[in-house]
C-alpha positions in Angstrom: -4.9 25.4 -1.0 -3.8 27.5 -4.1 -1.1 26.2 -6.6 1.2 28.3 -7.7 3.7 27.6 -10.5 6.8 28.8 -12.3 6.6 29.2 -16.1 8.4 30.0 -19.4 6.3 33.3 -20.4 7.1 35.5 -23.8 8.2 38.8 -23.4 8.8 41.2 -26.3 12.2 41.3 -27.3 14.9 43.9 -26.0 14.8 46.8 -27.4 12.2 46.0 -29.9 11.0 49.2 -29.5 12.5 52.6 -28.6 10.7 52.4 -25.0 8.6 49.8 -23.1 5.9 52.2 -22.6 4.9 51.9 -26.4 4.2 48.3 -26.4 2.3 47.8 -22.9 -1.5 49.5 -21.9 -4.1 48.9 -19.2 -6.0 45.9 -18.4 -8.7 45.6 -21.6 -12.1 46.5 -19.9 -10.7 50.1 -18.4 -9.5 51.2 -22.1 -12.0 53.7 -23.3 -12.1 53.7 -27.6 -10.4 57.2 -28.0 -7.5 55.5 -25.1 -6.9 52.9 -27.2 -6.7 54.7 -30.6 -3.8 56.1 -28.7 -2.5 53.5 -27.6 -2.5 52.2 -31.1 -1.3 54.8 -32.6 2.2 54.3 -30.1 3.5 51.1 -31.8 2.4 48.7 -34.4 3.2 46.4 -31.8 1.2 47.4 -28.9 -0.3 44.6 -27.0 -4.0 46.1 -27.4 -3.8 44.7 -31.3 -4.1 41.5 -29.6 -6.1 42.4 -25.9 -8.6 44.6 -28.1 -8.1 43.7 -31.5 -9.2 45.2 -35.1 -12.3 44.1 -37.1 -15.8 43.2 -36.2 -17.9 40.3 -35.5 -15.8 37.2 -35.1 -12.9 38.3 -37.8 -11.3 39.8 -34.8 -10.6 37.4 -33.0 -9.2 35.2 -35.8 -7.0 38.6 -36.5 -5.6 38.4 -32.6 -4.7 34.9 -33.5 -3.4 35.2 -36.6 -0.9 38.6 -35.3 0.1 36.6 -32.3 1.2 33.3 -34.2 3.5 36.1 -36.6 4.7 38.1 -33.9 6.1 35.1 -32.2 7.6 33.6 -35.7 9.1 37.3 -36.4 10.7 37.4 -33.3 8.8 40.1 -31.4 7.7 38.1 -28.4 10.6 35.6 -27.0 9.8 32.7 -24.7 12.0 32.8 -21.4 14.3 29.6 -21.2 14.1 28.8 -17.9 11.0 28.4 -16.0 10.7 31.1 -13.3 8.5 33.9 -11.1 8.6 37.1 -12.3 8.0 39.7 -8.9 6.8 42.8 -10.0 6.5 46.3 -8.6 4.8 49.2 -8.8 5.6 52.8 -7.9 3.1 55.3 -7.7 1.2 58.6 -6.8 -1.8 58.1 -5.1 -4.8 60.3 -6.2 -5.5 61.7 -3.2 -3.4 61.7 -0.7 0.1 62.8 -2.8 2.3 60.2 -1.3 4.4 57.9 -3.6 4.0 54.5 -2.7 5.4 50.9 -4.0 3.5 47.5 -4.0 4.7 44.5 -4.9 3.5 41.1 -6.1 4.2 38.3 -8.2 3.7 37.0 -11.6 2.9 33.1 -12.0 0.6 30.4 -13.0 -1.8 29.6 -10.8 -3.7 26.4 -11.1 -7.7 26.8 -12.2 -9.8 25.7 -9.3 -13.8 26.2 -9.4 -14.9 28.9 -6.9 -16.9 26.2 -5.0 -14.0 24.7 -3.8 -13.2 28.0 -1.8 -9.4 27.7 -3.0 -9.9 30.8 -5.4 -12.7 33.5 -4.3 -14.2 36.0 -6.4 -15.9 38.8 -4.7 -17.5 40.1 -8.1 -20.5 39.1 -10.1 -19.6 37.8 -14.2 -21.6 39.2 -16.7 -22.2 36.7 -20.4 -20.7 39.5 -22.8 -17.8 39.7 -21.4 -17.3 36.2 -20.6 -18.1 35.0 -24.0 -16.0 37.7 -25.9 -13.0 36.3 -23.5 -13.6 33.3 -24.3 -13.5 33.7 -27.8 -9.6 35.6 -27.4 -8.6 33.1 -25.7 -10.1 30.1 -28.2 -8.0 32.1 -31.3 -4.9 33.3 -29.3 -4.4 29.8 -27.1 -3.2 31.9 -24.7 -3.0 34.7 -21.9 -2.0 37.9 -22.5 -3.1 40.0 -19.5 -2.3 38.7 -15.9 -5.4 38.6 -13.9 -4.7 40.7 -10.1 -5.2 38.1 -7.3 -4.0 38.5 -3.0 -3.1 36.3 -0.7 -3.0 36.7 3.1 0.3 37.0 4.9 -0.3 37.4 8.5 3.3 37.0 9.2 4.2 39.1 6.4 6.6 36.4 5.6 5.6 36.2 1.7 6.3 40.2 1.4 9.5 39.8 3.0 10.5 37.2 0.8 9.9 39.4 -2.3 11.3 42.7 -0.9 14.5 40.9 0.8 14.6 39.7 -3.0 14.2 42.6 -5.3 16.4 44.8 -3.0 19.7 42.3 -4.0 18.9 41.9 -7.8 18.8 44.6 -10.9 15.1 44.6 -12.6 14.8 43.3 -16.1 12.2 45.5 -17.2 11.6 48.8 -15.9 9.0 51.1 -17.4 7.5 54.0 -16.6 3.4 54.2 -18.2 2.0 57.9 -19.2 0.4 58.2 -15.6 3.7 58.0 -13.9 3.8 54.7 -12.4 6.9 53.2 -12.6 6.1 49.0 -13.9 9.7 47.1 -12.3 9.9 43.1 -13.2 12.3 40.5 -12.0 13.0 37.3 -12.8 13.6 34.9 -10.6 14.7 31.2 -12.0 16.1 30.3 -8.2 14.7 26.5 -7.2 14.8 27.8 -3.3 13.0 30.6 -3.8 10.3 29.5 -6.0 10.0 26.6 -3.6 10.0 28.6 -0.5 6.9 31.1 -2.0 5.3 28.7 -3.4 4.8 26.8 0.1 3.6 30.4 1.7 0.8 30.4 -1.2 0.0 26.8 -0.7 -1.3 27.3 2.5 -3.8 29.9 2.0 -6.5 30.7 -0.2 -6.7 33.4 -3.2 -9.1 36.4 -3.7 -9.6 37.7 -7.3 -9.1 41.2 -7.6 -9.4 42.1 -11.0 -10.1 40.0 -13.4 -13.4 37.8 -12.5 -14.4 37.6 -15.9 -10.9 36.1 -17.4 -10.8 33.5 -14.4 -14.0 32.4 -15.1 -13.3 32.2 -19.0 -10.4 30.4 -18.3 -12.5 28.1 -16.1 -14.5 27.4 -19.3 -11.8 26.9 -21.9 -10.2 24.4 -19.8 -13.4 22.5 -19.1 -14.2 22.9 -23.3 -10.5 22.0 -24.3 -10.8 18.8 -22.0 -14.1 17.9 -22.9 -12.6 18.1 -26.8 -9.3 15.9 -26.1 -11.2 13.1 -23.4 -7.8 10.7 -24.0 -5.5 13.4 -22.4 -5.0 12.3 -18.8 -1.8 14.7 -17.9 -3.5 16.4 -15.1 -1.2 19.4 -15.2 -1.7 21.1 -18.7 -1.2 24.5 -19.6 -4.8 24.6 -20.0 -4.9 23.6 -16.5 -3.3 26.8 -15.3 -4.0 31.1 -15.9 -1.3 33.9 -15.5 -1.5 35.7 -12.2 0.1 38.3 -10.4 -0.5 37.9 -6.5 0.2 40.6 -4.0 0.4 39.9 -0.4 -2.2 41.5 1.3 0.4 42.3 4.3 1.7 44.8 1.6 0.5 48.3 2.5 1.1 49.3 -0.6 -1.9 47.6 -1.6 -4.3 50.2 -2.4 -8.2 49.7 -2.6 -10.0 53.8 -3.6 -13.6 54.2 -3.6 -15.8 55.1 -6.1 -17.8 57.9 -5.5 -21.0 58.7 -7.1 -23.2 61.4 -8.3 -26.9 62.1 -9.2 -28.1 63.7 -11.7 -31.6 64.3 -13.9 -34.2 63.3 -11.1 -35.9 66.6 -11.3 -37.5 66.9 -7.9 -34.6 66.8 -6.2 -34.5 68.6 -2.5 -31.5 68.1 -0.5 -33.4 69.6 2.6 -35.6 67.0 2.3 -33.1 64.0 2.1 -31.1 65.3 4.7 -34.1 65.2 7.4 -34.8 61.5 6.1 -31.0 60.9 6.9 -31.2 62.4 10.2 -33.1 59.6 11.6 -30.3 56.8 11.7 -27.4 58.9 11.0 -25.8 62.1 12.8 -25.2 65.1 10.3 -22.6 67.8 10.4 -22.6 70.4 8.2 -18.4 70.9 6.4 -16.9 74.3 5.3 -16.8 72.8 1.5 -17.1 69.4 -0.1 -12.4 69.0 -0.6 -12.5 69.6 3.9 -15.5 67.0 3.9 -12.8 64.3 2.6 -10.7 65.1 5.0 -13.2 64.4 8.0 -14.8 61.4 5.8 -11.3 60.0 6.1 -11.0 60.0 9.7 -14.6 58.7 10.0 -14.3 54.6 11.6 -18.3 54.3 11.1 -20.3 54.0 7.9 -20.1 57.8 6.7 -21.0 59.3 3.9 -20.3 62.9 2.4 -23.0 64.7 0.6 -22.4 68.0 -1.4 -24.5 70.4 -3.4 -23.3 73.8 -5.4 -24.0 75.3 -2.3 -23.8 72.4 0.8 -21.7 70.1 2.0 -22.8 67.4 4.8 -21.2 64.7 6.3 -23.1 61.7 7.7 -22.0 59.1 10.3 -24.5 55.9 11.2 -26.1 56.3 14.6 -24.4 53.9 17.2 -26.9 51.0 17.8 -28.4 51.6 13.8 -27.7 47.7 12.1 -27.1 47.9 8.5 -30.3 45.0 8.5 -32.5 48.3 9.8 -31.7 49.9 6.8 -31.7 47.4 4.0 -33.2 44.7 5.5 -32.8 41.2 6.1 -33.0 39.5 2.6 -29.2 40.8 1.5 -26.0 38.8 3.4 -24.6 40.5 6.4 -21.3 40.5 4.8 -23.0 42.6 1.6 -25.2 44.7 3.8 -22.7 46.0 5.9 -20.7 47.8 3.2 -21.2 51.5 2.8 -22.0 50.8 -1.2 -24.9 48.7 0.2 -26.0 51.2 2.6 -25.9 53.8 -0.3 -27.4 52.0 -3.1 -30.3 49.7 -1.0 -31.3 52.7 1.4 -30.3 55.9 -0.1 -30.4 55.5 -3.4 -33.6 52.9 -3.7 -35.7 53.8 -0.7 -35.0 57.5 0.1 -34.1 59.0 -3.2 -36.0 56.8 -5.6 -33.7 55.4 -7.8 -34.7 52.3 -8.3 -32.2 48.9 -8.7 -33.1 48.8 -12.2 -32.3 52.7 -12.9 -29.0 52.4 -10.8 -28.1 49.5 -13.3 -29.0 51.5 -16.6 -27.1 53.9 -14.7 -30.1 56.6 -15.4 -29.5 59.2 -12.1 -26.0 58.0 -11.3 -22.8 58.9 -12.6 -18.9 57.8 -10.9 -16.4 59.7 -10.1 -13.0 57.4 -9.3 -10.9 60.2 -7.4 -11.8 63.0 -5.4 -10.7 65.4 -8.0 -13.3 63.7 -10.6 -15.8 64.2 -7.6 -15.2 68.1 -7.6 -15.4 68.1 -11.2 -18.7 66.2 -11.0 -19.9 68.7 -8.6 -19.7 71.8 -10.7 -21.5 70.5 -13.5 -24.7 72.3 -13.9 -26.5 68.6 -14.2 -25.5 66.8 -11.4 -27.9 67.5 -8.2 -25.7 65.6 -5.7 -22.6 63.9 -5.0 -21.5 61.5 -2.5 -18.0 60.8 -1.4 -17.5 57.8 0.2 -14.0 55.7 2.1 -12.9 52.6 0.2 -13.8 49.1 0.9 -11.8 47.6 3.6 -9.6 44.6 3.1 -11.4 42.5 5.6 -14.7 43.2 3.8 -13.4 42.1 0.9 -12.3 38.7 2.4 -15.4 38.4 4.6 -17.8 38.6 1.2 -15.6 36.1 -0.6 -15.1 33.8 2.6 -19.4 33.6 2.5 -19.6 33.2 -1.2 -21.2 36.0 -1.6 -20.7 39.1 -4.2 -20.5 43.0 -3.5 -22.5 45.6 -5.5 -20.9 47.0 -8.8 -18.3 49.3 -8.1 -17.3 48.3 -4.7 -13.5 48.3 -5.2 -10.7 49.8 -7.2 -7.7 48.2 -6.4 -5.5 51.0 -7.9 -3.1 51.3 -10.0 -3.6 48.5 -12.6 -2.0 45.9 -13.6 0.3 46.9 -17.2 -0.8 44.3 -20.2 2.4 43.5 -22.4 4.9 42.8 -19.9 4.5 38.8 -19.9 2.3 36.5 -22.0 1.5 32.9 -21.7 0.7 30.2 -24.4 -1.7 28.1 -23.7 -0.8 25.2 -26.2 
């Protein structure tokens, strides 16, 4: 099944700056332009000059390629001598609940196998922009310089032992705390034994993408390009061959999927009275004090539930027993999709009772996210927004069970939270 392999990343040099925290930043696609100023703005060194780099048309990714070949020449980023898995940790506050949790994973290579093979599963749906604007980094830079997030099952839990029974013995050689709080810790481990003994766990099972759909799939193409370029190179284990990973195991329950919850806004005839005796027919209402208690019972919910609130109502509604997701969105979408509460919401709330057509709920032209309950509130007291709905986050086996049948969820259907930290290992391609 999946490949895993230890590798010689760079890493910026010690002490290059003053603090860690001014030379790493979020995974590209989440940094919003007046985040990465910021971020910019930190350290000339920052690792968004090359994940989001300066200029325009092509020039900047000739300008990524250019900075990375000098910073590696100045001495800013040093290779590792010794070829080795990096575990990695994170330590955080949840958004909702308060309560400080760690998960942990691991940073490798993992070897580029086409989805079809059902070795690596995507759960997501790659748009062109992004894939070509990757795929264009990665042509200039020869390299990776984000990990993509990637889990593995662990039934046993044997894989999440290993790493904990491993970090608990051994000082971290990076630790680094990010301007949300979370707390980035990364080992290195150079041990034969140990790299041998995870690697065999992985080997055995397949991996689900997390985040980053659109880098495996560039990734995917560069190798396929770079080969097709160089037809005399038989080696069958290139760097090309290969894409920087961090794997969690999903045994770790600190591995933390939120939903996102959504809000409508501008539709103009708007009448919650009405949508609420539409509801009524496949699902069982019950009116909540306020919209922050309707969390609370939307937690404790084991059905597809689904919390509605106005400036002045707040409902929460549970699916009928004996209601099929098929009776509400019918038969054309895969069991697998249509049983997810984004499915339910989008295909028969949104579309069919509400209005809001597929191609609206793309432009996003009614619909607005909220990705913690605290944005939701927000959402609610703005004088434009007519309704929000709160909803419980994807489950695990959902995830695998849309993968599994090679299918893909609707936009928005996870957030693995937190993300991953850019900077902390980088990997040449050439």
């Amino acid at each position: 099944m999946a490949r895993i392999k230890a590798f010689n990343p760079f890493i910026y040099r010690q002490h290059h700056a003053s603090d860690l925290s001014e030379l790493i930043a979020p995974p590209y696609d989440v940094i919003k332009p007046e985040a990465l100023q910021d971020l910019r703005n930190t350290h000339p060194h920052n690792i968004t000059y090359l994940t989001l780099p300066e200029g325009d048309g092509d020039e900047r990714y000739q300008t990524a390629g250019t900075l990375l070949r000098q910073w590696i020449e100045e001495g800013v980023l040093i290779q590792r001598e010794a070829p080795a898995l990096y575990p990695y940790s994170q330590t955080f506050i949840h958004p909702d609940t308060g309560d400080e949790i760690t998960r942990i994973g691991i940073i490798s290579l993992l070897q580029l196998e086409p989805f079809d093979k059902g070795i690596v599963l995507p759960h997501e749906r790659t748009l062109k922009g992004p894939r070509e604007d990757r795929l264009r980094l990665m042509e200039e830079t020869e390299a990776n310089l984000e990990s993509i997030f990637g889990m593995f099952p662990d039934p046993e839990q044997t894989g999440l032992e290993t790493l904990r029974s491993f970090v608990s013995q051994v000082e971290p050689m990076m630790e680094v705390a990010d301007e949300s709080g979370t707390v980035h810790r990364v080992w290195e481990v150079t041990d034969i034994d140990f790299i041998g003994r995870l690697s065999e766990q992985i080997d055995q099972v397949p991996v689900y993408i997390v985040d980053g759909h659109h880098r495996y799939v560039t990734a995917l193409n560069y190798r396929d390009q770079w080969r097709a370029a160089n037809p005399d190179v038989a080696e069958a284990d290139l760097p090309v061959d290969h894409i920087m990973i961090y794997l969690t195991p999903m045994s770790d329950p600190g591995l933390v999927i939120l939903p996102t919850h959504r809000y409508v806004h501008s539709l103009g005839n708007f009448n919650v009275q009405h949508l609420f005796e539409k509801l009524s027919t496949h699902f069982d209402l019950a009116s909540v004090e306020s919209f922050e208690e309707g969390f609370t019972l939307l937690a404790k919910s084991d059905k597809t539930a689904f919390l509605f609130g106005t400036t002045d109502r707040s409902m929460l509604a549970e699916l009928k027993p004996g209601v099929s997701p098929a009776d509400l969105v019918g038969n054309n979408i895969p069991p697998a999709v249509a049983e997810l509460d984004v499915t339910i919401l989008h295909s028969y709330i949104f579309d069919q009772l509400l209005g809001i057509t597929v191609e609206a709920q793309e432009l996003q032209k009614n619909l607005g996210y909220a990705k913690s309950q605290i944005d939701a509130l927000k959402a609610l007291e703005d004088e434009k927004t007519e309704l929000v709905v709160g909803l419980n986050p994807t489950r695990f086996s959902q995830v695998e069970r849309v993968a599994n049948s090679s299918d893909v969820m609707p936009q928005k259907s996870t957030y693995f939270y937190p993300k991953l930290a850019s900077g902390l290992t980088l990997n040449l391609l050439r």
